[in-house]
N, C-alpha and C positions, 0 to 999 in steps of 0.2 A: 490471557490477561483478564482479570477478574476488575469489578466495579470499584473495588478498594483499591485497585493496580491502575488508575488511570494516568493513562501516555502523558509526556510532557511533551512540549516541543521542544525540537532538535535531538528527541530520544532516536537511536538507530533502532531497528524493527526489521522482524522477519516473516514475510507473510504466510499463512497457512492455507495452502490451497491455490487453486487459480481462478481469475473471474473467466466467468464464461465467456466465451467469444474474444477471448483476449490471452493475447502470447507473450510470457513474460521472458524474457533476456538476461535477467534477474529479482531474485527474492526477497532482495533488502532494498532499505530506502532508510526514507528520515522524515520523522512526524513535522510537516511544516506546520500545522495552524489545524486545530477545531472546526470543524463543518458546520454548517448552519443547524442541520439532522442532526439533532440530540445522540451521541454514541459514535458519531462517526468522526473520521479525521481526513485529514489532506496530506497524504503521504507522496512525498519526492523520491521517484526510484533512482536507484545506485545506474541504470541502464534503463532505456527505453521500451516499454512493451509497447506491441501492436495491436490494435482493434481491429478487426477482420471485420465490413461491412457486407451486410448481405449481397452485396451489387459486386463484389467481389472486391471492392475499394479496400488498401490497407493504410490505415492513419497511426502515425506514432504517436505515441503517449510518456510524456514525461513525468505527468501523477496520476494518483488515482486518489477516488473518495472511498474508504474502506470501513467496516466496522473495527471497533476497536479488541471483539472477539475473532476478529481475522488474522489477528500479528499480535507476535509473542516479541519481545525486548530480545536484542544481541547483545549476549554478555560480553563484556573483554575478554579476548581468547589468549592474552599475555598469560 
């Protein structure tokens, strides 16, 4: 997604990559809302990933803060 292709909210979105130390359950989400960091968004996952704490702690995660050269748009697959 290019600076002319900027997310809208409630755009569906497919991440590229995965954040480190964190296990995703799935790849899609939905742009809820603009981040306060310039470029980034607040992305609702389709599924839960996990953040794996050093201590061995595992914490579920419903969003994540992402750049917006992270995720690419879900076309309609109709």
């Amino acid at each position: 997604m290019s600076a002319l292709d900027r997310p809208v909210l409630g755009q569906r979105i497919e991440l590229q990559g995965n954040p480190v130390g964190v296990k995703l359950t799935a790849r899609t989400g939905t742009v809820i809302r603009a981040d306060e960091w310039e470029g980034y968004y607040i992305v609702r996952l389709d599924s839960p990933a996990y953040y794996l704490h050093p201590n061995g702690e595992v914490e579920a995660l419903f969003e994540l803060r992402e750049a917006a050269d992270n995720f690419s748009p879900v076309t309609d697959q109709r």
